[in-house]
C-alpha positions as CSV (number, residue, x, y, z in Angstrom):
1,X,110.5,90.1,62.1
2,X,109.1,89.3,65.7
3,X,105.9,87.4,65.9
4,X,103.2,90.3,67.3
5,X,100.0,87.9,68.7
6,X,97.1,88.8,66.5
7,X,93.3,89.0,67.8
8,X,91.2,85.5,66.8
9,X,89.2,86.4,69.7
10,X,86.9,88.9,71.8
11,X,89.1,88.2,75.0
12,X,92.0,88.8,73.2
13,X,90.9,92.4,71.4
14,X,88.8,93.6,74.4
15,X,91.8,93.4,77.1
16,X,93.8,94.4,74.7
17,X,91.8,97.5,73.7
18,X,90.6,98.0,78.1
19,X,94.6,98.4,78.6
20,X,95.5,100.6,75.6
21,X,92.5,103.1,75.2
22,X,91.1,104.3,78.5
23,X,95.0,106.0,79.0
24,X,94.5,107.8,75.5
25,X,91.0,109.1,76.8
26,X,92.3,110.2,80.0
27,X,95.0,112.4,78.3
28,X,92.5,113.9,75.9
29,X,90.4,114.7,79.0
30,X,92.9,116.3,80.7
31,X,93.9,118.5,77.5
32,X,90.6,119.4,77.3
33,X,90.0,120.2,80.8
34,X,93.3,122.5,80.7
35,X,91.7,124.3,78.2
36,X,88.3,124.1,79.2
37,X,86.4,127.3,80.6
38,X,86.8,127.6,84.7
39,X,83.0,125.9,85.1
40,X,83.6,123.0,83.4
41,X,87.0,121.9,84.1
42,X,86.4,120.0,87.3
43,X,84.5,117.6,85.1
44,X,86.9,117.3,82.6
45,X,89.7,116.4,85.1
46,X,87.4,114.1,87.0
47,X,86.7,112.1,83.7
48,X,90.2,112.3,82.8
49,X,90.7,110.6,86.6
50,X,88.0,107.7,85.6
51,X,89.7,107.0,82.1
52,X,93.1,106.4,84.3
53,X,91.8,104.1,86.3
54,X,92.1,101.1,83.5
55,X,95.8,102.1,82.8
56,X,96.9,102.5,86.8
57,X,95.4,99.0,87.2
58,X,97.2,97.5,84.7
59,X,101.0,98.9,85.1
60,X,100.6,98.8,88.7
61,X,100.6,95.2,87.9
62,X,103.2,95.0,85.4
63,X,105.6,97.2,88.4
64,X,104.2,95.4,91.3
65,X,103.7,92.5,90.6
66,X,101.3,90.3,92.7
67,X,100.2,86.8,92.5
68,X,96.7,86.8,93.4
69,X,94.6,89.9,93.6
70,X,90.6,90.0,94.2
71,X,88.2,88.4,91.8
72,X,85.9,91.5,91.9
73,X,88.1,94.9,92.3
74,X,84.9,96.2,94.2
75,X,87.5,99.7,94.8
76,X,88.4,100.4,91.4
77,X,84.5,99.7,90.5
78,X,83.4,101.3,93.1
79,X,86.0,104.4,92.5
80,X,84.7,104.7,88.9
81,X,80.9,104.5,89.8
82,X,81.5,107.9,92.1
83,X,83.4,109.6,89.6
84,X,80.7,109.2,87.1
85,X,78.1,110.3,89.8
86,X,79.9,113.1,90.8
87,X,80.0,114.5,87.2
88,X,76.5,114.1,86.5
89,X,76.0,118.2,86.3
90,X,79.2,117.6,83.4
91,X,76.8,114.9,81.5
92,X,74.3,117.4,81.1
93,X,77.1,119.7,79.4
94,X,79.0,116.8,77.8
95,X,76.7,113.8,77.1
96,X,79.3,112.2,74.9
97,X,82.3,112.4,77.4
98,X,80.0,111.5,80.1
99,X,79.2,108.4,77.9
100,X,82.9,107.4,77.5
101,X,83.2,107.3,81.2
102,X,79.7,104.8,81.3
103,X,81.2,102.8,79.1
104,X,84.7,101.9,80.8
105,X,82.4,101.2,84.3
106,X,80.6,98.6,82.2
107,X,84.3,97.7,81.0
108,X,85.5,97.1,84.3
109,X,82.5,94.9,84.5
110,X,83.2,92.8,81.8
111,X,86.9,92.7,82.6
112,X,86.1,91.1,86.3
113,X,82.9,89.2,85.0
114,X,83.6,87.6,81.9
115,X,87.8,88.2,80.8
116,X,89.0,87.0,83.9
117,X,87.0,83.9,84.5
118,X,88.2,80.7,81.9
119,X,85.1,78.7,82.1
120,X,86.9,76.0,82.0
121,X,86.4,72.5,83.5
122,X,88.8,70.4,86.1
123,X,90.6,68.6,83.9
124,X,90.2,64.5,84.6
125,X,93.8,64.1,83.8
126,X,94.7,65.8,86.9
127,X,92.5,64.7,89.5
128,X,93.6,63.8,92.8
129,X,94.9,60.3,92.9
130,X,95.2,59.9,88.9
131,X,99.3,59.4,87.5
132,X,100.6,61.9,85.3
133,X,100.5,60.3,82.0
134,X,104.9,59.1,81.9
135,X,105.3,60.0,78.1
136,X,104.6,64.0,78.0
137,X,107.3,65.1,76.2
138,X,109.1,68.4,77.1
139,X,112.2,70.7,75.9
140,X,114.1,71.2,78.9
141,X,116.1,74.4,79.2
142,X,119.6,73.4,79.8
143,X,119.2,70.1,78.9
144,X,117.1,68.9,75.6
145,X,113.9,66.5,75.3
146,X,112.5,65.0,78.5
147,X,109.4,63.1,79.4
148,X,107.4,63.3,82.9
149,X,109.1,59.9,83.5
150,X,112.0,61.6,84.0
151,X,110.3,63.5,87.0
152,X,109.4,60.4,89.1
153,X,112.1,59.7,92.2
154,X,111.1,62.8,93.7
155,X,107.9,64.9,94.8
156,X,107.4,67.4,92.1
157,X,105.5,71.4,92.2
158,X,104.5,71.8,88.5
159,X,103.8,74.9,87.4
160,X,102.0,75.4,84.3
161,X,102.7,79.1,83.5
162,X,101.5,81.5,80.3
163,X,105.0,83.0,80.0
164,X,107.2,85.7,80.7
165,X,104.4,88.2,79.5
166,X,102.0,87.7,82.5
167,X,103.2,89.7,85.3
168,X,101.0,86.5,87.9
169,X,103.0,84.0,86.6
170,X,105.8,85.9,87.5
171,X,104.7,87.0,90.7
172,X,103.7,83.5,91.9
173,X,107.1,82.0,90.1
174,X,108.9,84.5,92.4
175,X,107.3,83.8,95.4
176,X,108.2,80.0,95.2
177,X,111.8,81.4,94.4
178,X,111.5,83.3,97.9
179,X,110.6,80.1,99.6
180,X,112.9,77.8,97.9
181,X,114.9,76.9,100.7
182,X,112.0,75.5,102.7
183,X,110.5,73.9,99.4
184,X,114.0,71.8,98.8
185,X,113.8,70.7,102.3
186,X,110.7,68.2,101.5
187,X,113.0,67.1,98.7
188,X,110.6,68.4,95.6
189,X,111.8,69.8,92.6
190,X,110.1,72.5,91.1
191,X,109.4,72.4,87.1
192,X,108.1,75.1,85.5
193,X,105.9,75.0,82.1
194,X,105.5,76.8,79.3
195,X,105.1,77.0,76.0
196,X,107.4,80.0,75.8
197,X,110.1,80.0,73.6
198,X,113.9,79.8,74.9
199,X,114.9,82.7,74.6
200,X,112.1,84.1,77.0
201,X,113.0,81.1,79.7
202,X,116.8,81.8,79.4
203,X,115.6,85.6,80.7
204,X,113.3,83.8,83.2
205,X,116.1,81.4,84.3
206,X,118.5,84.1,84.9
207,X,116.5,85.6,87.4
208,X,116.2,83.0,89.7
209,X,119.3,81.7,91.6
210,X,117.2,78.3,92.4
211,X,117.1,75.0,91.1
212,X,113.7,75.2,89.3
213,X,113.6,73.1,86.7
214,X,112.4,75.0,82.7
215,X,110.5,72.9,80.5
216,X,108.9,74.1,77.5
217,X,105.9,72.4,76.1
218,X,106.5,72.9,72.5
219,X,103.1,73.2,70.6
220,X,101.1,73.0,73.6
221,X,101.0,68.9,72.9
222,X,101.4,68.2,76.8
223,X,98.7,70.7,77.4
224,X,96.1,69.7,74.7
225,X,96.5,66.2,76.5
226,X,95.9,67.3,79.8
227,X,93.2,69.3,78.8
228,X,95.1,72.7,80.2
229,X,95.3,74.8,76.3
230,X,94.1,77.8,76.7
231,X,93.1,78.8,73.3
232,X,94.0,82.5,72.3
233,X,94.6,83.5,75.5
234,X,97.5,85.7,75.1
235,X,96.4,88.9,75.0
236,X,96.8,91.1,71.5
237,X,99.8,92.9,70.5
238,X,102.3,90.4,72.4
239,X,105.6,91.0,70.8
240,X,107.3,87.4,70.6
241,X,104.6,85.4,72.0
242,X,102.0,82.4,70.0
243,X,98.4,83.6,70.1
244,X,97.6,80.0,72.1
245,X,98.7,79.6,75.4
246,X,98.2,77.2,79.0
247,X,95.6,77.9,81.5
248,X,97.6,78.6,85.1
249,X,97.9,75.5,86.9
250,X,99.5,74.3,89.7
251,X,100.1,70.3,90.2
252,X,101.8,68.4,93.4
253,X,103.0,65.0,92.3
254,X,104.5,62.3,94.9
255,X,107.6,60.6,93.8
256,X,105.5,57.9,91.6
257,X,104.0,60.9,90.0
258,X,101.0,60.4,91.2
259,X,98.7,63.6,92.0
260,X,98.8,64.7,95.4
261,X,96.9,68.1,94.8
262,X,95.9,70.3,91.8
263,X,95.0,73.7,91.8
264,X,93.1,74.2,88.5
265,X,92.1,77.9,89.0
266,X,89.2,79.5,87.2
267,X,90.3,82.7,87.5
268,X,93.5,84.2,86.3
269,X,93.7,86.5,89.1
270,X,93.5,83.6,91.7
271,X,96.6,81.8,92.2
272,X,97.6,79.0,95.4
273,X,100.0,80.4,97.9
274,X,103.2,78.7,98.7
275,X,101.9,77.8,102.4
276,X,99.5,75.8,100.1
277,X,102.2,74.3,98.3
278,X,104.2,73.0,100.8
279,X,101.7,71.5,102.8
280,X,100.5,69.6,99.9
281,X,104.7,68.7,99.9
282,X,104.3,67.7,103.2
283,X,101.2,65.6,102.6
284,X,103.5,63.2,99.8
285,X,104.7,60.3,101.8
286,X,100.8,60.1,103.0
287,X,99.3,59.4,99.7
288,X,96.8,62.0,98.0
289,X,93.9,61.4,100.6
290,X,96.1,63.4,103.0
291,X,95.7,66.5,101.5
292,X,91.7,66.8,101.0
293,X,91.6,67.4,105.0
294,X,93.3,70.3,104.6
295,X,92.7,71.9,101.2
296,X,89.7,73.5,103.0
297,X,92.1,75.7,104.6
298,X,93.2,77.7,101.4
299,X,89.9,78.2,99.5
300,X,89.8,81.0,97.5
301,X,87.0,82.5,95.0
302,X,87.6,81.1,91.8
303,X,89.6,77.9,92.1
304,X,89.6,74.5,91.7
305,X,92.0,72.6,93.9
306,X,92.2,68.8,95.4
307,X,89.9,67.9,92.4
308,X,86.7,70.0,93.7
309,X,85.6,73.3,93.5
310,X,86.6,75.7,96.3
311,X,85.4,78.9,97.2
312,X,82.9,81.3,95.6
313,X,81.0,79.8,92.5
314,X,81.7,82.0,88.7
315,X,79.5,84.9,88.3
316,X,79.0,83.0,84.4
Protein backbone atom coordinates (compact mmCIF):
# COMPACT_ATOMS: atom_id res chain seq x y z
CA UNK A 1 0.00 0.00 0.00
CA UNK A 2 1.51 3.48 -0.89
CA UNK A 3 2.64 5.63 1.95
CA UNK A 4 -0.25 8.66 2.00
CA UNK A 5 1.69 11.67 4.30
CA UNK A 6 -0.40 11.97 7.38
CA UNK A 7 -1.10 15.50 9.27
CA UNK A 8 1.47 15.87 12.59
CA UNK A 9 1.01 19.47 11.95
CA UNK A 10 -1.17 22.78 11.44
CA UNK A 11 0.83 23.55 8.17
CA UNK A 12 0.37 20.39 6.95
CA UNK A 13 -3.78 20.03 7.56
CA UNK A 14 -4.49 23.73 6.92
CA UNK A 15 -2.87 23.73 3.22
CA UNK A 16 -4.10 20.74 2.82
CA UNK A 17 -7.69 21.49 3.77
CA UNK A 18 -7.13 25.60 1.78
CA UNK A 19 -6.50 23.35 -1.49
CA UNK A 20 -9.22 20.68 -1.07
CA UNK A 21 -12.33 22.54 0.46
CA UNK A 22 -12.87 26.04 -0.93
CA UNK A 23 -13.49 23.91 -4.67
CA UNK A 24 -16.19 21.78 -2.83
CA UNK A 25 -17.84 25.17 -1.49
CA UNK A 26 -17.70 26.76 -4.77
CA UNK A 27 -19.60 23.83 -6.39
CA UNK A 28 -22.22 23.82 -3.78
CA UNK A 29 -22.56 27.55 -4.33
CA UNK A 30 -23.03 27.29 -7.76
CA UNK A 31 -25.82 24.43 -7.33
CA UNK A 32 -27.40 26.51 -5.07
CA UNK A 33 -27.32 29.58 -7.10
CA UNK A 34 -28.75 27.48 -10.24
CA UNK A 35 -31.53 26.81 -8.22
CA UNK A 36 -31.78 29.81 -6.25
CA UNK A 37 -34.80 32.31 -6.87
CA UNK A 38 -33.81 35.16 -9.74
CA UNK A 39 -32.95 37.81 -6.72
CA UNK A 40 -30.56 35.95 -5.09
CA UNK A 41 -28.65 34.15 -7.49
CA UNK A 42 -26.03 36.83 -8.40
CA UNK A 43 -24.87 36.23 -4.83
CA UNK A 44 -24.76 32.77 -5.02
CA UNK A 45 -22.62 32.72 -8.20
CA UNK A 46 -20.38 35.50 -6.84
CA UNK A 47 -19.67 33.35 -3.67
CA UNK A 48 -19.35 30.36 -5.68
CA UNK A 49 -16.53 32.75 -7.81
CA UNK A 50 -14.73 33.57 -4.26
CA UNK A 51 -14.64 29.85 -3.04
CA UNK A 52 -12.71 29.13 -6.61
CA UNK A 53 -10.27 31.33 -6.13
CA UNK A 54 -8.19 28.87 -3.64
CA UNK A 55 -8.57 25.90 -6.15
CA UNK A 56 -7.57 28.19 -9.52
CA UNK A 57 -4.49 29.25 -7.51
CA UNK A 58 -3.43 26.15 -6.74
CA UNK A 59 -3.80 23.99 -10.12
CA UNK A 60 -2.81 26.90 -12.02
CA UNK A 61 0.37 26.10 -10.33
CA UNK A 62 0.42 22.48 -10.61
CA UNK A 63 -0.31 23.29 -14.85
CA UNK A 64 1.92 26.27 -15.03
CA UNK A 65 4.33 25.79 -13.19
CA UNK A 66 6.43 28.84 -12.01
CA UNK A 67 9.46 29.17 -9.89
CA UNK A 68 8.91 32.22 -7.92
CA UNK A 69 5.60 33.92 -7.65
CA UNK A 70 4.87 37.03 -5.18
CA UNK A 71 5.12 36.76 -1.43
CA UNK A 72 1.81 38.56 -0.95
CA UNK A 73 -0.79 37.63 -3.86
CA UNK A 74 -2.23 41.25 -3.26
CA UNK A 75 -4.71 40.25 -6.61
CA UNK A 76 -6.16 37.12 -5.52
CA UNK A 77 -6.63 38.98 -1.93
CA UNK A 78 -7.62 41.79 -3.29
CA UNK A 79 -10.12 39.83 -5.84
CA UNK A 80 -11.72 38.00 -2.82
CA UNK A 81 -12.06 41.23 -0.56
CA UNK A 82 -14.46 42.73 -3.60
CA UNK A 83 -16.34 39.84 -4.01
CA UNK A 84 -17.28 39.63 -0.44
CA UNK A 85 -18.09 43.46 -0.58
CA UNK A 86 -20.06 43.26 -3.49
CA UNK A 87 -22.35 40.60 -1.82
CA UNK A 88 -22.92 42.38 1.18
CA UNK A 89 -26.91 42.78 0.30
CA UNK A 90 -26.49 38.52 0.02
CA UNK A 91 -25.03 38.51 3.81
CA UNK A 92 -28.04 40.00 4.94
CA UNK A 93 -29.97 37.10 3.18
CA UNK A 94 -27.35 34.41 3.84
CA UNK A 95 -25.25 35.19 6.93
CA UNK A 96 -23.82 31.66 6.91
CA UNK A 97 -22.58 31.60 3.16
CA UNK A 98 -21.49 35.08 3.47
CA UNK A 99 -19.39 33.73 6.52
CA UNK A 100 -17.78 30.91 4.40
CA UNK A 101 -16.61 33.45 2.00
CA UNK A 102 -14.99 35.68 5.35
CA UNK A 103 -13.42 32.94 6.29
CA UNK A 104 -11.33 31.82 3.10
CA UNK A 105 -10.20 35.92 2.84
CA UNK A 106 -8.74 35.32 6.25
CA UNK A 107 -7.48 31.93 4.67
CA UNK A 108 -5.66 33.57 2.08
CA UNK A 109 -4.22 35.58 4.79
CA UNK A 110 -2.85 32.94 6.70
CA UNK A 111 -1.77 31.04 3.58
CA UNK A 112 0.64 34.23 2.46
CA UNK A 113 1.33 35.21 6.18
CA UNK A 114 2.11 32.37 8.09
CA UNK A 115 2.17 28.77 5.65
CA UNK A 116 4.36 30.23 3.26
CA UNK A 117 7.00 31.75 5.39
CA UNK A 118 9.54 28.88 7.24
CA UNK A 119 10.81 30.91 10.07
CA UNK A 120 13.75 29.43 9.74
CA UNK A 121 17.28 30.64 10.47
CA UNK A 122 20.53 30.80 7.87
CA UNK A 123 21.96 27.86 8.58
CA UNK A 124 25.90 28.43 9.82
CA UNK A 125 26.80 25.33 7.84
CA UNK A 126 26.28 27.15 4.73
CA UNK A 127 27.57 30.48 5.15
CA UNK A 128 29.57 32.24 2.64
CA UNK A 129 33.21 31.07 2.89
CA UNK A 130 32.48 27.93 5.16
CA UNK A 131 33.47 24.14 3.31
CA UNK A 132 30.78 21.78 2.80
CA UNK A 133 31.32 19.26 5.43
CA UNK A 134 33.32 16.25 2.79
CA UNK A 135 31.52 13.17 4.49
CA UNK A 136 27.59 13.90 3.64
CA UNK A 137 26.71 10.75 2.46
CA UNK A 138 24.21 10.53 -0.57
CA UNK A 139 22.41 7.67 -2.82
CA UNK A 140 23.23 8.69 -6.17
CA UNK A 141 20.75 7.83 -8.93
CA UNK A 142 22.56 5.90 -11.38
CA UNK A 143 25.34 5.26 -9.48
CA UNK A 144 25.05 4.13 -5.59
CA UNK A 145 26.50 5.87 -2.22
CA UNK A 146 28.55 9.12 -2.63
CA UNK A 147 29.93 11.68 -0.31
CA UNK A 148 30.25 15.60 -1.02
CA UNK A 149 33.95 14.68 -1.52
CA UNK A 150 33.19 13.22 -4.44
CA UNK A 151 31.91 16.74 -5.73
CA UNK A 152 35.15 18.69 -5.24
CA UNK A 153 37.29 19.14 -8.84
CA UNK A 154 34.54 21.16 -10.10
CA UNK A 155 32.17 24.25 -9.17
CA UNK A 156 29.02 22.76 -8.02
CA UNK A 157 24.89 24.35 -8.11
CA UNK A 158 23.24 22.32 -5.33
CA UNK A 159 19.92 22.18 -5.27
CA UNK A 160 18.16 21.12 -2.28
CA UNK A 161 14.59 20.30 -3.52
CA UNK A 162 11.18 18.85 -1.55
CA UNK A 163 10.53 16.42 -4.44
CA UNK A 164 8.64 15.64 -7.40
CA UNK A 165 5.41 16.80 -5.54
CA UNK A 166 6.15 20.66 -5.42
CA UNK A 167 5.39 22.04 -8.69
CA UNK A 168 8.58 25.21 -7.51
CA UNK A 169 10.94 22.71 -7.32
CA UNK A 170 10.10 21.69 -10.57
CA UNK A 171 9.72 24.85 -12.03
CA UNK A 172 13.10 26.16 -10.89
CA UNK A 173 14.70 22.50 -11.69
CA UNK A 174 13.43 23.15 -15.22
CA UNK A 175 14.57 26.44 -15.68
CA UNK A 176 18.30 25.33 -14.88
CA UNK A 177 17.55 22.49 -17.43
CA UNK A 178 16.70 25.49 -20.03
CA UNK A 179 19.93 27.12 -19.29
CA UNK A 180 22.10 24.10 -19.14
CA UNK A 181 24.14 24.78 -21.95
CA UNK A 182 25.44 28.17 -20.58
CA UNK A 183 25.67 26.53 -16.94
CA UNK A 184 28.16 23.65 -18.31
CA UNK A 185 30.20 26.30 -19.93
CA UNK A 186 31.66 27.66 -16.37
CA UNK A 187 32.35 23.95 -15.97
CA UNK A 188 29.73 23.29 -12.80
CA UNK A 189 27.85 20.38 -12.34
CA UNK A 190 24.56 20.61 -11.16
CA UNK A 191 23.40 18.05 -8.21
CA UNK A 192 20.09 17.89 -7.29
CA UNK A 193 18.80 16.81 -3.56
CA UNK A 194 16.22 15.13 -2.22
CA UNK A 195 15.06 13.00 0.02
CA UNK A 196 12.69 11.47 -2.57
CA UNK A 197 12.66 8.01 -3.17
CA UNK A 198 13.99 6.51 -6.57
CA UNK A 199 11.43 5.74 -8.13
CA UNK A 200 10.18 9.52 -8.07
CA UNK A 201 13.91 10.73 -9.34
CA UNK A 202 13.99 8.09 -12.08
CA UNK A 203 10.60 10.06 -13.35
CA UNK A 204 12.46 13.33 -12.63
CA UNK A 205 15.57 12.12 -14.43
CA UNK A 206 13.73 11.24 -17.46
CA UNK A 207 12.64 14.46 -18.04
CA UNK A 208 15.69 16.23 -18.29
CA UNK A 209 18.05 15.44 -21.22
CA UNK A 210 21.04 17.17 -19.04
CA UNK A 211 23.75 16.11 -17.08
CA UNK A 212 22.31 16.97 -13.60
CA UNK A 213 23.52 14.97 -11.18
CA UNK A 214 20.34 12.97 -8.58
CA UNK A 215 21.26 12.43 -5.21
CA UNK A 216 19.02 11.31 -2.64
CA UNK A 217 19.56 12.14 0.97
CA UNK A 218 18.12 9.14 2.57
CA UNK A 219 16.64 10.02 5.99
CA UNK A 220 17.26 13.50 5.71
CA UNK A 221 20.78 12.75 7.62
CA UNK A 222 22.65 15.41 5.19
CA UNK A 223 19.90 17.83 5.92
CA UNK A 224 19.54 17.45 9.81
CA UNK A 225 23.39 18.27 9.59
CA UNK A 226 23.18 21.20 7.61
CA UNK A 227 20.41 22.44 9.46
CA UNK A 228 18.06 22.44 6.06
CA UNK A 229 15.07 19.58 7.63
CA UNK A 230 12.08 20.82 7.23
CA UNK A 231 10.03 19.05 9.60
CA UNK A 232 6.40 17.90 8.28
CA UNK A 233 6.49 20.04 5.55
CA UNK A 234 4.95 17.92 2.92
CA UNK A 235 1.72 18.82 2.70
CA UNK A 236 -1.27 16.12 3.76
CA UNK A 237 -2.53 13.54 1.63
CA UNK A 238 0.84 13.10 -0.44
CA UNK A 239 0.61 9.78 -2.05
CA UNK A 240 4.26 8.26 -1.90
CA UNK A 241 5.94 10.88 -0.07
CA UNK A 242 7.65 10.90 3.99
CA UNK A 243 5.72 13.44 6.06
CA UNK A 244 9.45 15.27 6.72
CA UNK A 245 11.05 16.96 4.01
CA UNK A 246 14.22 19.77 3.09
CA UNK A 247 13.69 23.35 3.17
CA UNK A 248 14.46 24.84 -0.69
CA UNK A 249 17.94 25.74 -0.95
CA UNK A 250 20.21 26.67 -3.39
CA UNK A 251 24.15 26.40 -2.70
CA UNK A 252 27.24 27.45 -5.19
CA UNK A 253 30.38 25.62 -4.15
CA UNK A 254 33.95 26.41 -5.92
CA UNK A 255 35.89 23.46 -6.87
CA UNK A 256 37.30 22.93 -3.11
CA UNK A 257 33.78 22.93 -2.11
CA UNK A 258 33.92 25.87 -0.49
CA UNK A 259 30.65 28.17 -0.51
CA UNK A 260 30.61 30.78 -2.96
CA UNK A 261 26.81 31.75 -2.45
CA UNK A 262 23.71 30.35 -0.66
CA UNK A 263 20.31 31.14 -1.22
CA UNK A 264 18.55 30.00 1.99
CA UNK A 265 15.01 31.33 1.09
CA UNK A 266 12.40 32.06 3.77
CA UNK A 267 9.69 31.74 1.63
CA UNK A 268 8.63 28.79 -0.45
CA UNK A 269 7.36 30.98 -3.06
CA UNK A 270 10.73 32.79 -3.51
CA UNK A 271 13.27 30.99 -5.39
CA UNK A 272 16.95 32.52 -7.10
CA UNK A 273 16.87 32.84 -10.81
CA UNK A 274 19.35 31.21 -12.95
CA UNK A 275 20.98 34.81 -14.00
CA UNK A 276 21.71 34.52 -10.14
CA UNK A 277 23.20 31.28 -10.51
CA UNK A 278 25.47 31.72 -12.96
CA UNK A 279 26.89 34.81 -11.86
CA UNK A 280 27.60 33.28 -8.58
CA UNK A 281 29.39 30.42 -11.25
CA UNK A 282 31.14 33.11 -12.69
CA UNK A 283 32.35 34.54 -9.38
CA UNK A 284 34.25 30.77 -8.42
CA UNK A 285 37.82 31.31 -9.52
CA UNK A 286 37.47 34.71 -7.36
CA UNK A 287 36.86 33.26 -4.07
CA UNK A 288 33.47 33.74 -2.17
CA UNK A 289 34.10 37.63 -1.44
CA UNK A 290 33.35 38.10 -5.18
CA UNK A 291 29.93 37.39 -5.08
CA UNK A 292 28.70 39.75 -2.05
CA UNK A 293 29.24 42.84 -4.53
CA UNK A 294 26.78 41.60 -6.59
CA UNK A 295 24.22 39.56 -4.62
CA UNK A 296 22.50 43.02 -4.14
CA UNK A 297 21.47 42.76 -7.58
CA UNK A 298 18.93 39.83 -7.16
CA UNK A 299 17.23 40.63 -3.80
CA UNK A 300 14.06 39.40 -3.49
CA UNK A 301 11.29 39.48 -0.40
CA UNK A 302 11.87 36.56 1.56
CA UNK A 303 15.31 35.26 1.02
CA UNK A 304 18.47 34.77 2.44
CA UNK A 305 21.35 34.68 0.04
CA UNK A 306 25.33 35.36 0.30
CA UNK A 307 24.89 34.57 4.10
CA UNK A 308 22.52 37.88 4.83
CA UNK A 309 19.17 38.67 4.62
CA UNK A 310 17.90 40.24 1.42
CA UNK A 311 14.94 42.00 0.60
CA UNK A 312 11.71 42.64 2.53
CA UNK A 313 11.84 41.43 6.30
CA UNK A 314 8.89 38.34 7.35
CA UNK A 315 5.56 39.64 8.13
CA UNK A 316 6.16 36.93 11.51
Amino acid sequence: MPRVVVPRSAKQAFVSAFGAVPPLLAADAARRGAKAPRGERAGWFLMAAVHALPGAYFADGFLRPRARIGPNLVGLQVATAAGLALGLRFAARHPAAWGLGAAEACGWLAYTRWYSWFGREPSAALAVGATLAPDLSFVEHGRGPVTSADLHGRPAVLLFYRGNWCPLCMAQVSEIAARWREVEATGAQVVLVSPQDEDHTRSLASRHGVGFRYLRDEGLVAARRLGILDSNGTPAGMIGYEGDTVLPTLVVTDSEGRVVFADQTDNYRVRPTPDTVLAALGDCDSGPGAYRAAAGEDERSGSSQAGGKTGGASPR
